[in-house]
N, C-alpha and C positions, 0 to 999 in steps of 0.2 A: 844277774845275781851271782856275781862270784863263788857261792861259798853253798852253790847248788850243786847236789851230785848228778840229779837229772833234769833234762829241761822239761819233759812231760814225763808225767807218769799216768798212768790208764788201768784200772781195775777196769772188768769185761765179765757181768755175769749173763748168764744163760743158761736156757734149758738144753739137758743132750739130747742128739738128734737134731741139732737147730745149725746145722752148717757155720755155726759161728767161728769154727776156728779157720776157714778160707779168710772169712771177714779179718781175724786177726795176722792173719801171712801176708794178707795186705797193708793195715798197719806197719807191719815190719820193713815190709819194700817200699814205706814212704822215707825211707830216713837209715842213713847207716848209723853205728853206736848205738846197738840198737841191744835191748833182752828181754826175752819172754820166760814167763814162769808160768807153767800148763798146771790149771785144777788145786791152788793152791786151797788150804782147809782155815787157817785161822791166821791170826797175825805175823805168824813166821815164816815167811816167806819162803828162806832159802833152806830148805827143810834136807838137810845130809841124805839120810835114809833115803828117802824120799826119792830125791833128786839122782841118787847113784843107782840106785836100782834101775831107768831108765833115761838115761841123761841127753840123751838124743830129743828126747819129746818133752823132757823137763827144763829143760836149762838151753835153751835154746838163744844164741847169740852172736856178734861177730865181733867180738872183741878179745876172744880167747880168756875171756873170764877164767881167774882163780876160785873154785867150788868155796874151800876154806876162808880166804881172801876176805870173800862177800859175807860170810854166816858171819866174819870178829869185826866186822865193823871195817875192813878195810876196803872200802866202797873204789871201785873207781867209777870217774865222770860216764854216764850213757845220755845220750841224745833222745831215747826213747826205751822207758818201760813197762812193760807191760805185764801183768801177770790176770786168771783168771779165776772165774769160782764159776760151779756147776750147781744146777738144782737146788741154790738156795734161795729164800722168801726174803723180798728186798731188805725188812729191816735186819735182819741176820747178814748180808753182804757189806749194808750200811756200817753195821757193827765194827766188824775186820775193817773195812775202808778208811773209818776216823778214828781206830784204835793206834793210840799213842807208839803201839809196839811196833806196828806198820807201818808208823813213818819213820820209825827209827832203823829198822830192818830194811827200809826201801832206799834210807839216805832222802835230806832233803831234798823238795821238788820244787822247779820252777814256779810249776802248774800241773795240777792232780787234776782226773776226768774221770765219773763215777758212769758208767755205761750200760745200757740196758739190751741188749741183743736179742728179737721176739720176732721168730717163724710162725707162719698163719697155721692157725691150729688144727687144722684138717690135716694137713702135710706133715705136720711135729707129730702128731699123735698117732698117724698112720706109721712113722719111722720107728714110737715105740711100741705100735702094737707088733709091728713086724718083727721086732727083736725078741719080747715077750714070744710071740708063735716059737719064733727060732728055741728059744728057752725049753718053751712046751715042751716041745718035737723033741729036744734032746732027755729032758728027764721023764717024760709020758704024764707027765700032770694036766691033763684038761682042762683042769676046775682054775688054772693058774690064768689063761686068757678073761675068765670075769672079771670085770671091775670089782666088783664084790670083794673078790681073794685077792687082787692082785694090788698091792701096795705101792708097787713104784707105778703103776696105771694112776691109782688114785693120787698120785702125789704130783704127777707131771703134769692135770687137771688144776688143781691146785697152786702148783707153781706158775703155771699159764695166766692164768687170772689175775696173781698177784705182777708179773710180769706186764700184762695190761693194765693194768691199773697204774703201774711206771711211767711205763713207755706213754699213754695218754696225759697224763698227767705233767709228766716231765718236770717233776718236784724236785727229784734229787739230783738229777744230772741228764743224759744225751740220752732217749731213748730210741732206737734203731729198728724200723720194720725189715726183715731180713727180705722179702719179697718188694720191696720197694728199691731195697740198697741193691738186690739184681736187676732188676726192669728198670730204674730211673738214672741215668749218668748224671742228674743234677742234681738230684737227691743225693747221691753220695759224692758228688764232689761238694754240699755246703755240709755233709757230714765231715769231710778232711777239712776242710775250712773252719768248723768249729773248734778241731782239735788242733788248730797251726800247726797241719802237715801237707805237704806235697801230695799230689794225687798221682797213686802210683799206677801202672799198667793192673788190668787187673788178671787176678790168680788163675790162670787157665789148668792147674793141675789140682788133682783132689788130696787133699791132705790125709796123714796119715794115722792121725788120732784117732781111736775109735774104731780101727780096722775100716778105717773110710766110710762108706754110705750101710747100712743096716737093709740093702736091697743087692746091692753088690761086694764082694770082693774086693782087697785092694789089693794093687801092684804098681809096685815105683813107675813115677812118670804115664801115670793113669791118667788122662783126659779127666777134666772137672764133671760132673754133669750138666747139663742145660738147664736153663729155667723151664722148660718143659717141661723134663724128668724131675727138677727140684719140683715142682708143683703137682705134677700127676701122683703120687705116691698112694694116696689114698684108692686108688683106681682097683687095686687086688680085692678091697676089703669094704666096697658100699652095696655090697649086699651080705656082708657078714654081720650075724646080728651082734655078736661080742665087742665087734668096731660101733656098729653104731649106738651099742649101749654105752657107748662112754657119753654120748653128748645130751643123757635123759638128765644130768645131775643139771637140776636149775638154776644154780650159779656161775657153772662152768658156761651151762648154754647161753645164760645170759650175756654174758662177757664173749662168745663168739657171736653173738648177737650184733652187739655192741663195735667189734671190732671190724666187720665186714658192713655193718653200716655208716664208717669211718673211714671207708676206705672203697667209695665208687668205682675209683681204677680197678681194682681187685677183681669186674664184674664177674670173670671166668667161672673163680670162685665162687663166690659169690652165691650162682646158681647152682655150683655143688652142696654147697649150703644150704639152701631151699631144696634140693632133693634130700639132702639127708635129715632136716626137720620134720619132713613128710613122712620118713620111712624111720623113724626112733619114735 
């Protein structure tokens, strides 16, 4: 199709703390002509402000992209675009994704791909209770680790569920277990396959969003973590009763219920799971 500006285009939502943006560095090394837009909010894609205030982590590409260029409509051809959304509930992503303003903003696509990105919730929740502590710790508010008080706790609970219920379902597009896409090379090579991209090496460095992992520090040219360390996370905090009050809510539990009964391979888990139902 000629008179396409990209050959794919990828919306990529997900929870933070969910390592998803290695998943999208990968992406990017399937394919040169390639651009990423980090954390976009609504139909506008190429957001001025936005984007210059940190343009390293926002505008991410190799085609020496014109900033101006792109916002008037003077698109050039990319072989791959990507851009993402954080913490929002799929029909809210959905929204942005088929909003008329978004494909105008994006430049016609070959082939658009609406993406579900979802870390096992033991691990996700442990990485935001550990940011929350860090929070705590810095302003002295105690009361801020209950789920009770603590709003982006209850939201990321919330988001989680509705994220399963995606990814299970796979109504609207590719839904991606983030613990599958590290342990399985076949699993994520029929994940490149659905999206007609090459399978790239994968990302041995930790990326730089988010000041990297919420357990560590980062510094350029950091070692990725393992799938160990991505799994173990939880391990500071299953005898904290503030952690494991998050998983008394019966909807949330349900749906982690659900999702480690979905997923046999997972057994490790699994049995962290059955310890922490016994002890919440």
């Amino acid at each position: 199709m000629s008179d396409c500006i990209n050959k794919r285009e990828i919306m990529v939502n997900s929870m933070q703390r969910s390592a998803h943006h290695a998943f999208i560095m990968e992406l990017l090394g399937s394919t040169d002509r390639h651009c990423f837009l980090n954390c976009i909010s609504d139909s506008s894609l190429f957001r001025r402000k936005f984007i210059q205030s940190n343009p390293e982590k926002r505008f991410i590409n190799d085609l020496n992209l014109n900033l101006d260029d792109e916002i008037t409509g003077n698109l050039t051809p990319k072989e791959l675009l990507v851009y993402s959304v954080e913490m929002l509930l799929t029909d809210k992503a959905l929204d942005i994704f088929h909003d008329e303003k978004t494909k105008k903003s994006a430049g016609k696509s070959a082939s658009r791909f609406y993406v579900t990105w979802l870390r096992d919730p033991i691990n996700n929740l442990a990485s935001h209770f550990n940011r929350a502590k860090k929070n705590a710790a810095r302003t002295g508010d105690a009361s801020s680790m209950k789920i009770e008080e603590n709003e982006k706790l209850k939201a990321a609970t919330e988001v989680w569920v509705d994220h399963w219920q995606q990814v299970k379902s796979q109504d609207a597009g590719i839904g991606i277990v983030a613990n599958l896409w590290w342990r399985d090379d076949e699993y994520r090579t029929q994940i490149f396959e659905k999206l007609g991209l090459a399978v790239p090496h994968r990302n041995l460095k930790m990326t730089q969003w988010g000041g990297g992992s919420s357990f560590e520090g980062y510094h350029v040219d950091q070692a990725a973590p393992s799938i160990e360390d991505l799994e173990s996370r939880y391990e500071l905090y299953l005898d904290d009763e503030d952690f494991l009050a998050i998983f008394r809510d019966p909807e949330f539990r349900n749906a982690v219920e659900d999702f480690f009964s979905s997923f046999p391979e997972l057994g490790n888990l699994s049995s962290v799971w059955n310890e922490i139902k016994q002890n919440s």
